[in-house]
N, C-alpha and C positions, 0 to 999 in steps of 0.2 A: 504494500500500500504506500499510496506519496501522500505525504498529509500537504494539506495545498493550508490551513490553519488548522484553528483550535480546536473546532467545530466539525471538519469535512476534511475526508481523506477519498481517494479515488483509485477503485479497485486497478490492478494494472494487468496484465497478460504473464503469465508465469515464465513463456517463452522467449516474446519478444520487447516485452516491459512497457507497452505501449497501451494508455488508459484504455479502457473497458468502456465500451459505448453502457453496457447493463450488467453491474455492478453483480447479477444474478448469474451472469455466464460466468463460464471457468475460463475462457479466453474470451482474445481480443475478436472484433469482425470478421477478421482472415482466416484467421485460425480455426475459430467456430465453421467457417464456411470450407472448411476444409475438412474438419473431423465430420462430418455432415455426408461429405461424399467417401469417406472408408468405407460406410455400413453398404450401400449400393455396389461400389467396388467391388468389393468382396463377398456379395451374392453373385457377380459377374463372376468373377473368379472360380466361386462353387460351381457353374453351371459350366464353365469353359474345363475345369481341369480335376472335376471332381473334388475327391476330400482335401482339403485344404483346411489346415488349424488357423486360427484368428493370427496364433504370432509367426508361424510360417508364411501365411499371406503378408504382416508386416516387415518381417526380413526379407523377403523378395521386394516389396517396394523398395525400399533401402537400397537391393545390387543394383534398380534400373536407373541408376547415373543419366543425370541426363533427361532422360526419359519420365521425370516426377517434378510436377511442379515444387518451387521452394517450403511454401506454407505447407501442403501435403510432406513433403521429407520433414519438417520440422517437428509436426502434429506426431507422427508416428515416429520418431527420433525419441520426442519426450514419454508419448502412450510407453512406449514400448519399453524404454530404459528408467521410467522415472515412476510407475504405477507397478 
């Protein structure tokens, strides 16, 4: 939290420390908007390559360099190492 006074502090992004449009989310806009698209991804994934585990699917995003947007590698960088 950045205490802005005495009074009001404003929640920030764990990842990228950047305030919280709703103090209610666990991340920022981006980020949110990112963890948002794993769950669909990864029903993609279930149907493209069969059984796939939640963290198997997260280390595969991970090797595809390149190929992962930044917020998405960051989202699942943190998921994955930090939960």
């Amino acid at each position: 939290m950045i205490k802005i006074s005495s009074k009001k502090t404003l929640a920030v992004c764990p990842i990228c420390k950047k305030n919280k449009e709703n103090s209610q989310e666990k991340y920022c806009k981006n980020h949110n908007a990112a963890k948002k698209l794993l769950k669909p991804g990864y029903l993609s994934w279930l149907k493209a390559y069969g059984s796939v585990s939640w963290d198997e699917f997260l280390k595969r995003l991970l090797d595809l360099e390149g190929l992962v947007g930044d917020f998405i590698k960051e989202i699942v960088e943190y998921e994955f190492y930090f939960q």
